[in-house]
PyMOL Python script that loads the backbone (N, CA, C, O; Angstrom):
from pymol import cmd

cmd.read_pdbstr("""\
ATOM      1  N   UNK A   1     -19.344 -11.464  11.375  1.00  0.00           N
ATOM      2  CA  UNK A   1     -19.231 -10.067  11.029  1.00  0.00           C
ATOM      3  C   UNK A   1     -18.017  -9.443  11.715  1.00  0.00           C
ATOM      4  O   UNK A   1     -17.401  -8.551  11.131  1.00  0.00           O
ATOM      5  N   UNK A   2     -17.627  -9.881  12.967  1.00  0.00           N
ATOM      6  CA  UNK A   2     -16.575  -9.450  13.890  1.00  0.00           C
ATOM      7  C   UNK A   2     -15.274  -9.797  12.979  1.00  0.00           C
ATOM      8  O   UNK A   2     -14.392  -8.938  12.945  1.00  0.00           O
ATOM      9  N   UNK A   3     -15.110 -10.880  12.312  1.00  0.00           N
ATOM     10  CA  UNK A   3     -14.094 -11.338  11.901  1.00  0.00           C
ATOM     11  C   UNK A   3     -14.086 -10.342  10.591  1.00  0.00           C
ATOM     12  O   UNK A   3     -12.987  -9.794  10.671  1.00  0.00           O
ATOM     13  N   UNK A   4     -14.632  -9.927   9.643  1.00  0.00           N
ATOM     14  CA  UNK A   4     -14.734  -9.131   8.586  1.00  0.00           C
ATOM     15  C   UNK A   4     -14.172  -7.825   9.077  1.00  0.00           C
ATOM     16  O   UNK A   4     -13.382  -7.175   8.394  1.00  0.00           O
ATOM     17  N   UNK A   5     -14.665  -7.371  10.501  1.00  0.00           N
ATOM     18  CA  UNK A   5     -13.751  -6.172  10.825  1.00  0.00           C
ATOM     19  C   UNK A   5     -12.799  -5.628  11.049  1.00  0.00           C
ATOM     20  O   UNK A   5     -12.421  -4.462  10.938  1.00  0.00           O
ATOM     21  N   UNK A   6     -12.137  -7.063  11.586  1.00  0.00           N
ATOM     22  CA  UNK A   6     -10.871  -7.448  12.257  1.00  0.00           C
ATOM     23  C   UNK A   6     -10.118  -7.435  11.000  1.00  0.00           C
ATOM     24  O   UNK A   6      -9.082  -6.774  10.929  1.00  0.00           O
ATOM     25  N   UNK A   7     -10.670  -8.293   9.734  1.00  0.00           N
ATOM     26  CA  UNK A   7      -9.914  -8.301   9.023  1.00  0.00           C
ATOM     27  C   UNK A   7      -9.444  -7.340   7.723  1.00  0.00           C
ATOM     28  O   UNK A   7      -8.560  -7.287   6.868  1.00  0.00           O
ATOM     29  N   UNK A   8     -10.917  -6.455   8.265  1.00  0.00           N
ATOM     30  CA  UNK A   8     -10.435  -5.206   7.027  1.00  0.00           C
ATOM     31  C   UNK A   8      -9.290  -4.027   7.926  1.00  0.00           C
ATOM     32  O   UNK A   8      -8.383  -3.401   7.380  1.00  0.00           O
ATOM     33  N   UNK A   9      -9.646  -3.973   9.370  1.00  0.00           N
ATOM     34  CA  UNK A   9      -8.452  -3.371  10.115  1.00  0.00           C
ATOM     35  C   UNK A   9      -6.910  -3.536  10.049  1.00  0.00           C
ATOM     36  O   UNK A   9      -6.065  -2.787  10.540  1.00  0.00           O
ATOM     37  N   UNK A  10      -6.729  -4.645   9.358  1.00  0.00           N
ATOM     38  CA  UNK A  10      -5.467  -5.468   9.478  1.00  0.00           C
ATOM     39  C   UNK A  10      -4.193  -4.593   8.268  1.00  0.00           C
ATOM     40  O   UNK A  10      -3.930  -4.474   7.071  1.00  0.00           O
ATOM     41  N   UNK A  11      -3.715  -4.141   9.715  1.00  0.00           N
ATOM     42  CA  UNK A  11      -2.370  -3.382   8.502  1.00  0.00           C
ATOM     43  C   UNK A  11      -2.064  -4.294   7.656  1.00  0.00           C
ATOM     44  O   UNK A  11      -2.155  -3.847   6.513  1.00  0.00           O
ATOM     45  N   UNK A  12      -1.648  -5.680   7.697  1.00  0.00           N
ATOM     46  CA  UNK A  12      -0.896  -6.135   6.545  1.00  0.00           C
ATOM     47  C   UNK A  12      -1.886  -6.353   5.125  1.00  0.00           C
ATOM     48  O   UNK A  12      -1.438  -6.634   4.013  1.00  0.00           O
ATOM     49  N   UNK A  13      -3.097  -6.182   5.411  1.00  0.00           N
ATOM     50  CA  UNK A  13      -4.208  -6.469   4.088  1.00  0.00           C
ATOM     51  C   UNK A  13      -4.140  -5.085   3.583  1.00  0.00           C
ATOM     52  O   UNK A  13      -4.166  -5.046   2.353  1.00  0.00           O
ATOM     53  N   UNK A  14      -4.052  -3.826   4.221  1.00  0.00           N
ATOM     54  CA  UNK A  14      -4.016  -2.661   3.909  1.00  0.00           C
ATOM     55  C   UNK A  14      -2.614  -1.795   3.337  1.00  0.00           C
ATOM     56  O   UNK A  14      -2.641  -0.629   2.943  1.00  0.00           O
ATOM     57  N   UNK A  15      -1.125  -2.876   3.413  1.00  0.00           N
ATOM     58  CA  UNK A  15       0.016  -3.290   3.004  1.00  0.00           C
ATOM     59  C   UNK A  15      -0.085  -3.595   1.831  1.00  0.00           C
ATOM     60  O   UNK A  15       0.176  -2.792   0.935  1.00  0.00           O
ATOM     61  N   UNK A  16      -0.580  -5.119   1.558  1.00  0.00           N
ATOM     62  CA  UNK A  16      -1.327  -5.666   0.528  1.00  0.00           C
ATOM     63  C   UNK A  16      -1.121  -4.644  -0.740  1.00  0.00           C
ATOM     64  O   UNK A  16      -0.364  -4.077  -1.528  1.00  0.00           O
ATOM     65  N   UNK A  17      -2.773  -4.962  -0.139  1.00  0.00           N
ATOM     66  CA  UNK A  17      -3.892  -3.940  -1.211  1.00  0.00           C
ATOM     67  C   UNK A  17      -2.436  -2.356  -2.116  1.00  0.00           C
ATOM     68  O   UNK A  17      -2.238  -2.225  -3.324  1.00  0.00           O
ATOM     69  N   UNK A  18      -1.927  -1.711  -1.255  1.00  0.00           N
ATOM     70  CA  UNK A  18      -1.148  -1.132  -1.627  1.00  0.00           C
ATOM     71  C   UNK A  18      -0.389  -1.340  -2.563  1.00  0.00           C
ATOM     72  O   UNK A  18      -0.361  -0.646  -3.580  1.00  0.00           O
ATOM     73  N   UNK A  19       0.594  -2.686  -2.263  1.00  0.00           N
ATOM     74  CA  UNK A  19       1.699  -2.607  -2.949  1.00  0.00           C
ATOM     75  C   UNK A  19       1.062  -3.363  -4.708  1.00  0.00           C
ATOM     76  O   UNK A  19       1.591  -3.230  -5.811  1.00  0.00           O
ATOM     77  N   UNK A  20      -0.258  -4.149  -4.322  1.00  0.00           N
ATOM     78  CA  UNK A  20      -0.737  -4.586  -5.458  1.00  0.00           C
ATOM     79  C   UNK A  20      -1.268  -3.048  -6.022  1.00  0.00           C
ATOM     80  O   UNK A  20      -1.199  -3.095  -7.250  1.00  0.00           O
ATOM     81  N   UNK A  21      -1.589  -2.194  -5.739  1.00  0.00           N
ATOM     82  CA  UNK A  21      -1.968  -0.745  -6.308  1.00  0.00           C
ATOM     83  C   UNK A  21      -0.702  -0.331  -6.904  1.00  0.00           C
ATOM     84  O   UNK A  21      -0.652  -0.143  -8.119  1.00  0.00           O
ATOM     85  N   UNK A  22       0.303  -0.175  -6.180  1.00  0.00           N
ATOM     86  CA  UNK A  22       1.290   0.261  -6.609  1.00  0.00           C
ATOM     87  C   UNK A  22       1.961  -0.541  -7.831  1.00  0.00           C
ATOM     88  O   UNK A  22       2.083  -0.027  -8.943  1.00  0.00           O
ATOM     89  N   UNK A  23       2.310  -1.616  -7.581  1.00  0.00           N
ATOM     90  CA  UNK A  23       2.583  -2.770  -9.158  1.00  0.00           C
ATOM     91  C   UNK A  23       1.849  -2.782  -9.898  1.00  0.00           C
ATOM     92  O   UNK A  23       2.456  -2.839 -10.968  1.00  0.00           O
ATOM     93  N   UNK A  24       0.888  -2.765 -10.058  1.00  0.00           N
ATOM     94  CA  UNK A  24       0.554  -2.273 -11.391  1.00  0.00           C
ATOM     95  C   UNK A  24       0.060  -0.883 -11.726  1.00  0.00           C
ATOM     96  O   UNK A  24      -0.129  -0.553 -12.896  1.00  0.00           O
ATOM     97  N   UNK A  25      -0.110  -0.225 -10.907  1.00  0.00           N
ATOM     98  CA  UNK A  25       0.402   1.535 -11.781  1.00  0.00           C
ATOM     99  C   UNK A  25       1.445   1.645 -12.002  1.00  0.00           C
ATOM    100  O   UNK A  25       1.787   2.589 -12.714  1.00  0.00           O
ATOM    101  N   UNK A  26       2.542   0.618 -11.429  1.00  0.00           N
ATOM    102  CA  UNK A  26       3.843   1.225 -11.801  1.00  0.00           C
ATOM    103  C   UNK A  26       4.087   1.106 -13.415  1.00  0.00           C
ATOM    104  O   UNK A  26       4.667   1.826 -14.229  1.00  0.00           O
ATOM    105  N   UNK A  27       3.257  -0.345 -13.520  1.00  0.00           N
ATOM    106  CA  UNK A  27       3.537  -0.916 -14.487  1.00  0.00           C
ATOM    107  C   UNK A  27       3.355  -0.072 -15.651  1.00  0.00           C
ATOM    108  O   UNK A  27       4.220   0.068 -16.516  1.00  0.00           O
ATOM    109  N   UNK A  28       1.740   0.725 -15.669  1.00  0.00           N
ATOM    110  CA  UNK A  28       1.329   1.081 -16.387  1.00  0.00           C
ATOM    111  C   UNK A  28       2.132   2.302 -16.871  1.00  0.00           C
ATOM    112  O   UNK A  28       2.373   2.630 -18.033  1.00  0.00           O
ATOM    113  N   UNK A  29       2.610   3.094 -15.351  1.00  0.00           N
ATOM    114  CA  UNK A  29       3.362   4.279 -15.875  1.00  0.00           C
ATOM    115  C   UNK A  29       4.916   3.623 -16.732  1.00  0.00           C
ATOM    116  O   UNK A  29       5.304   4.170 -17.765  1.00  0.00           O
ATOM    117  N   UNK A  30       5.497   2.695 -16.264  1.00  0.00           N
ATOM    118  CA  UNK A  30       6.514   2.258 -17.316  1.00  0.00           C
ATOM    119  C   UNK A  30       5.947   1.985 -18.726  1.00  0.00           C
ATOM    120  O   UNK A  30       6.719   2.112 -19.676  1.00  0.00           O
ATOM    121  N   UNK A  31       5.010   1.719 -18.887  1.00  0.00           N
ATOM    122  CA  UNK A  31       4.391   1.899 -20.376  1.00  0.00           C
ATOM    123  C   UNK A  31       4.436   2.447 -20.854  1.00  0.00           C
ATOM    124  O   UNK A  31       4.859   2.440 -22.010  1.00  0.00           O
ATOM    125  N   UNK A  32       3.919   3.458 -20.098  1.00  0.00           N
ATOM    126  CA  UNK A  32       3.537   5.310 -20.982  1.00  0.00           C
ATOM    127  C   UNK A  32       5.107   5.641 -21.011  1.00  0.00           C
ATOM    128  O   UNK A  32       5.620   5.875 -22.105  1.00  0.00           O
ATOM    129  N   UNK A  33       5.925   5.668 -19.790  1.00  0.00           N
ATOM    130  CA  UNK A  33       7.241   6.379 -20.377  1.00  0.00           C
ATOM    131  C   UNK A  33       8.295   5.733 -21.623  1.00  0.00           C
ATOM    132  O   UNK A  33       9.244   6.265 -22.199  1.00  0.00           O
ATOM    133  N   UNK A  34       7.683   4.343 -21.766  1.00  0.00           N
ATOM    134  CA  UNK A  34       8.207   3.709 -22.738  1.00  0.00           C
ATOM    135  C   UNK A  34       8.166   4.138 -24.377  1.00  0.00           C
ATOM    136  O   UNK A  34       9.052   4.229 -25.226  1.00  0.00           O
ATOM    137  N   UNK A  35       6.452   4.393 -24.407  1.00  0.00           N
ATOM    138  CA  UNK A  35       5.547   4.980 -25.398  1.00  0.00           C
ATOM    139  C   UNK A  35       5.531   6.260 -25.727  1.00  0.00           C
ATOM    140  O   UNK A  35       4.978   6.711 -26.730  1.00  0.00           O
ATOM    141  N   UNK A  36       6.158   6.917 -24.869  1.00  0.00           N
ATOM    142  CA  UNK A  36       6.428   8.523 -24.587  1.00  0.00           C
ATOM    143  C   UNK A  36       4.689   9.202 -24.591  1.00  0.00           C
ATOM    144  O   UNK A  36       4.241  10.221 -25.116  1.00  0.00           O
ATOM    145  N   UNK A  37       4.104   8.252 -23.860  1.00  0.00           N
ATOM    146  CA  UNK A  37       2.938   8.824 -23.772  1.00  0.00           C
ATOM    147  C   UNK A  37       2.681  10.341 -22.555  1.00  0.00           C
ATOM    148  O   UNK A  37       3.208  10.480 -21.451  1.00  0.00           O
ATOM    149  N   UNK A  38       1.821  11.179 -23.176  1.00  0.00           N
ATOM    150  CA  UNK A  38       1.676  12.364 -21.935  1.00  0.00           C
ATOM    151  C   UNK A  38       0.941  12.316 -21.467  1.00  0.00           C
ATOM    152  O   UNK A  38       0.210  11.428 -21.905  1.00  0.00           O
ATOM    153  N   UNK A  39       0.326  13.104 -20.182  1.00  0.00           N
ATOM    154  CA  UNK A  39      -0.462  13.471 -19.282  1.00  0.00           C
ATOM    155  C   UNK A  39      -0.873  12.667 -19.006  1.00  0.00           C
ATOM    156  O   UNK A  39      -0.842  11.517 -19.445  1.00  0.00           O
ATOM    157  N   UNK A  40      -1.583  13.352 -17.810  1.00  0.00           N
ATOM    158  CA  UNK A  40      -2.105  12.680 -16.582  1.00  0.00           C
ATOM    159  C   UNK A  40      -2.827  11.542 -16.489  1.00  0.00           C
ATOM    160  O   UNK A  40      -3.964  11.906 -16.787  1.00  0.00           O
ATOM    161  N   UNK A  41      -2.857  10.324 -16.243  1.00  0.00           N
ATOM    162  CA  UNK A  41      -4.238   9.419 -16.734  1.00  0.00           C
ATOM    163  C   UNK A  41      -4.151   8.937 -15.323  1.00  0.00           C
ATOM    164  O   UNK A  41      -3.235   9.266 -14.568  1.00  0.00           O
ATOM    165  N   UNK A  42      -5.538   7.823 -14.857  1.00  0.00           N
ATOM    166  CA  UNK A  42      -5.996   7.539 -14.031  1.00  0.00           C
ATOM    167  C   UNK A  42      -5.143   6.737 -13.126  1.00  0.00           C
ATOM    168  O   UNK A  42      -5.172   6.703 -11.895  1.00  0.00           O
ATOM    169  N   UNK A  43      -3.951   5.738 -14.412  1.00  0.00           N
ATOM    170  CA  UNK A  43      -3.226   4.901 -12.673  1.00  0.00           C
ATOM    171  C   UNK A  43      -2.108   5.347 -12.503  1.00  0.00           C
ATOM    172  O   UNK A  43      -1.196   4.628 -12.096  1.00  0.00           O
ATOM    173  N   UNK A  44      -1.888   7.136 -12.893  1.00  0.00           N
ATOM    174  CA  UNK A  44      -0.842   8.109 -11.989  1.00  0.00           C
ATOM    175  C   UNK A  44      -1.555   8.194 -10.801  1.00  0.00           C
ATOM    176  O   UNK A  44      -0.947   8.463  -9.765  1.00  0.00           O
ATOM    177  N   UNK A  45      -3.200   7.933 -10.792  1.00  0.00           N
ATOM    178  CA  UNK A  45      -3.563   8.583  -9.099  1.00  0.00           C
ATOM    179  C   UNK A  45      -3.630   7.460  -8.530  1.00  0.00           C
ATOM    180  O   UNK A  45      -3.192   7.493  -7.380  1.00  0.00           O
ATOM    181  N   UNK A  46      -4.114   6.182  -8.972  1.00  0.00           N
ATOM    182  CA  UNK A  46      -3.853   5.007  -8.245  1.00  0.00           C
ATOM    183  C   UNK A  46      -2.611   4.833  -8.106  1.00  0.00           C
ATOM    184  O   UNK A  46      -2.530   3.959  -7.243  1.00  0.00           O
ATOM    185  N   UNK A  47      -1.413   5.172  -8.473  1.00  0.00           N
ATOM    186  CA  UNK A  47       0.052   5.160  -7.820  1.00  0.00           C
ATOM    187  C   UNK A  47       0.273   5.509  -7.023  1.00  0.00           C
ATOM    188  O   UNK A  47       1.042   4.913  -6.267  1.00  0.00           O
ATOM    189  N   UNK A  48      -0.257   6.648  -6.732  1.00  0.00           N
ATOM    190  CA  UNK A  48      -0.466   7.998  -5.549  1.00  0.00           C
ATOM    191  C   UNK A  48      -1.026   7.141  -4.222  1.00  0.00           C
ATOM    192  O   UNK A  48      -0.507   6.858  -3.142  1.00  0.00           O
ATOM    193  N   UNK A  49      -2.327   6.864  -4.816  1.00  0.00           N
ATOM    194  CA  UNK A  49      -3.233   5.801  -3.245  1.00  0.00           C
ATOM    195  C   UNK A  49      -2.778   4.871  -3.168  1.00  0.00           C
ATOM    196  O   UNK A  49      -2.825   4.465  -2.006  1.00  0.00           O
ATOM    197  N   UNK A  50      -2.071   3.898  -4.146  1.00  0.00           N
ATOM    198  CA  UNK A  50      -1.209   2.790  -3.733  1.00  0.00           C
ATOM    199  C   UNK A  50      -0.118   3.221  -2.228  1.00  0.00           C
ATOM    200  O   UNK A  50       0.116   2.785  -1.101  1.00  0.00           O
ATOM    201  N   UNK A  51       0.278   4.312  -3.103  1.00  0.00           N
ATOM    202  CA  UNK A  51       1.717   4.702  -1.965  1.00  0.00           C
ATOM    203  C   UNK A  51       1.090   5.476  -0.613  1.00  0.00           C
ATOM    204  O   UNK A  51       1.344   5.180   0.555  1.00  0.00           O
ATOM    205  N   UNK A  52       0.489   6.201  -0.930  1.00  0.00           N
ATOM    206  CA  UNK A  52      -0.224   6.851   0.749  1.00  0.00           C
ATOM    207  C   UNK A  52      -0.899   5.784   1.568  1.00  0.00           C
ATOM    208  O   UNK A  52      -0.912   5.968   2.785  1.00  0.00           O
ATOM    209  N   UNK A  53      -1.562   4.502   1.001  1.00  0.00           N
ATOM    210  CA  UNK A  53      -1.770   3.048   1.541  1.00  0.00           C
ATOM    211  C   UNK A  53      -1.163   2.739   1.837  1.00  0.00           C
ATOM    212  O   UNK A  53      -1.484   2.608   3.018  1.00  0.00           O
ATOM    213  N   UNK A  54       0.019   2.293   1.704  1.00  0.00           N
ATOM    214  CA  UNK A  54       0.765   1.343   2.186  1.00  0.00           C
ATOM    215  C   UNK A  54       1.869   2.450   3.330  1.00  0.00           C
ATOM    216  O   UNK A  54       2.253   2.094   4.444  1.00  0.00           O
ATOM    217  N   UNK A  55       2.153   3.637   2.749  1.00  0.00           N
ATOM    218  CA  UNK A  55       2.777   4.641   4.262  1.00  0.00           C
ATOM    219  C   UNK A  55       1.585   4.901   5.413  1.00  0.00           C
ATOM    220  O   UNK A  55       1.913   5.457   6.461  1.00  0.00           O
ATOM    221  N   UNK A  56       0.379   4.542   5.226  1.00  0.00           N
ATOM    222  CA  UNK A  56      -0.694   4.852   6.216  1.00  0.00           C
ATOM    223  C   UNK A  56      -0.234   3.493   7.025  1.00  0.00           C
ATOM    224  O   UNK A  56      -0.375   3.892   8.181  1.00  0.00           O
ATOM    225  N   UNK A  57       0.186   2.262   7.123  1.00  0.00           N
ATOM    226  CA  UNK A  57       0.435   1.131   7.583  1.00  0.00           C
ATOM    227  C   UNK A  57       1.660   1.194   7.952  1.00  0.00           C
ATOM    228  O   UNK A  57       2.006   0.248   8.659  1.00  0.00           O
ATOM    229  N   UNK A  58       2.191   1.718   7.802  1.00  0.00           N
ATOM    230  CA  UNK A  58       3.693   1.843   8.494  1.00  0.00           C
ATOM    231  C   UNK A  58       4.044   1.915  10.194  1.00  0.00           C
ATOM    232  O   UNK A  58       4.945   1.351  10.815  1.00  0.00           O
ATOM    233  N   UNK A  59       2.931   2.867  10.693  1.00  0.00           N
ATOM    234  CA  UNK A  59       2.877   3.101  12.149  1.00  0.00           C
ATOM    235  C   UNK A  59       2.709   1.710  12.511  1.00  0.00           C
ATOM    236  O   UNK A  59       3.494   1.066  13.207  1.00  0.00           O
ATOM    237  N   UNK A  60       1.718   1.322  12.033  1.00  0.00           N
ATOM    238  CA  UNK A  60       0.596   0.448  12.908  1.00  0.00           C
ATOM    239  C   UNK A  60       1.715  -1.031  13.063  1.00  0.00           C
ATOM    240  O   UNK A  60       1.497  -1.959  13.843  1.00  0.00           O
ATOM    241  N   UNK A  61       2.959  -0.937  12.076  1.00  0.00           N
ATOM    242  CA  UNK A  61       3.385  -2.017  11.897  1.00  0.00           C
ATOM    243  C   UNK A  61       4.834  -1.833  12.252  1.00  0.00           C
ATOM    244  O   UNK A  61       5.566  -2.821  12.307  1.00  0.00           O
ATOM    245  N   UNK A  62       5.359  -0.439  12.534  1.00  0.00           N
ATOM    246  CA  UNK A  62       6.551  -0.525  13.654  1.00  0.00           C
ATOM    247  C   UNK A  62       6.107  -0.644  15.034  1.00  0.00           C
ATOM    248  O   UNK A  62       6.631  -1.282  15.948  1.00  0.00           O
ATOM    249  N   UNK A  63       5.008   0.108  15.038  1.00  0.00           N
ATOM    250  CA  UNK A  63       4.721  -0.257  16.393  1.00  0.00           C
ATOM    251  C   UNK A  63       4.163  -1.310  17.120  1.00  0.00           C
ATOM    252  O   UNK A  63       4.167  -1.457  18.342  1.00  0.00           O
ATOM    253  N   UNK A  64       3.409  -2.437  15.772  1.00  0.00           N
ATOM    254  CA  UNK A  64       3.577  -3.759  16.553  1.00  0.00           C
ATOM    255  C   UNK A  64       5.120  -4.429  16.604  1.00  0.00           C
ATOM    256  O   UNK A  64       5.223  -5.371  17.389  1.00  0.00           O
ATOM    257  N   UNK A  65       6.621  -3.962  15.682  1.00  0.00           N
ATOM    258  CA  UNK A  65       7.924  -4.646  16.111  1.00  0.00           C
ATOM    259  C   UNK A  65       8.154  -4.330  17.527  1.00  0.00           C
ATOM    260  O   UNK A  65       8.538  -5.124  18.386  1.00  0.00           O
ATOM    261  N   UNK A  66       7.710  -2.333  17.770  1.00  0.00           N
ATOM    262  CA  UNK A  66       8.157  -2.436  19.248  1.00  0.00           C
ATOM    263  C   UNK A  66       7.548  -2.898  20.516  1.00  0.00           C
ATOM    264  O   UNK A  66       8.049  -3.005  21.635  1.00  0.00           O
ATOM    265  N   UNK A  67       6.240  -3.171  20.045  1.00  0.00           N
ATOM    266  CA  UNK A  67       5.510  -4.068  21.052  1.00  0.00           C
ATOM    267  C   UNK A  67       6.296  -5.629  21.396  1.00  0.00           C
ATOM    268  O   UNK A  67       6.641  -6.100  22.480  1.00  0.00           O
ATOM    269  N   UNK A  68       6.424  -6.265  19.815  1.00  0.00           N
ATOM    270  CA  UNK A  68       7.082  -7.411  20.141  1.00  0.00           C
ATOM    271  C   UNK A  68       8.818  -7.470  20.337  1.00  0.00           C
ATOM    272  O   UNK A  68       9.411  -8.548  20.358  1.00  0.00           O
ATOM    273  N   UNK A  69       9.302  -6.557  20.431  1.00  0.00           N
ATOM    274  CA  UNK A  69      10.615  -6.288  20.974  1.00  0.00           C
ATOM    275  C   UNK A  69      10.829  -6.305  22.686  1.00  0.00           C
ATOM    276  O   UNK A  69      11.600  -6.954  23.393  1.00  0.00           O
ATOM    277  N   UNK A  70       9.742  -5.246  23.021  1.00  0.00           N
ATOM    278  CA  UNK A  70       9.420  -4.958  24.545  1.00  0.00           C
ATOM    279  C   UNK A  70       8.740  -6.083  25.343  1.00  0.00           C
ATOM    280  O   UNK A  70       8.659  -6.076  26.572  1.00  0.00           O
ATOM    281  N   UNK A  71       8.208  -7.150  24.462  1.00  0.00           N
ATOM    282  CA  UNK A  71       7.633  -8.293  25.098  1.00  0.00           C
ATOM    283  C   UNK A  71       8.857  -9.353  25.377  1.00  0.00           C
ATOM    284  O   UNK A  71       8.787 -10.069  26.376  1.00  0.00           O
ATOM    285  N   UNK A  72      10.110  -9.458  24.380  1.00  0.00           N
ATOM    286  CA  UNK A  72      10.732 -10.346  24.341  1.00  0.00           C
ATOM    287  C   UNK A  72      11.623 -10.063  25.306  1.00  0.00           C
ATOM    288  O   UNK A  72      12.299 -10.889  25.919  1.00  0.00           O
ATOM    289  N   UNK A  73      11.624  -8.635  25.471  1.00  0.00           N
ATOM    290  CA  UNK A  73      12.655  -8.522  26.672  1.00  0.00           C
ATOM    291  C   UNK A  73      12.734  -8.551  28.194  1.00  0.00           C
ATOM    292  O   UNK A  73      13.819  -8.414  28.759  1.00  0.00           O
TER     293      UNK A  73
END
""", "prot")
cmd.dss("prot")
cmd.show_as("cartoon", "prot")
cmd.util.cbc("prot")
cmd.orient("prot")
């Protein structure tokens, strides 16, 4: 169970998960602008949580470079 926690904590799965959110809403929205389709549909907001996912991981993952910067030195 410890390991399941560890591993849903893990910026890079939460990286992941993102950028796979983000590729394919992107996809979908290149569809619609292809199709000249309008309004709002559902994977404009999964584009949205794709991208606030993967900027929520950003800290967690400069600040392990400057951890391992400050170790090497």
């Amino acid at each position: 169970m410890q390991a399941l926690r560890k591993l849903m904590a893990s910026p890079w799965l939460h990286i992941l998960l993102g950028l796979i959110l983000l590729v394919s809403a992107g996809m979908e929205i290149r569809d619609d602008i292809q199709n000249a389709v309008q309004g709002v549909k559902a994977h404009h907001g999964v584009f949205v949580f794709g991208l606030f996912h993967i900027l929520k991981t950003l800290p967690d993952i400069f600040e392990g470079i400057e951890d391992i910067q400050k170790s090497g030195e």
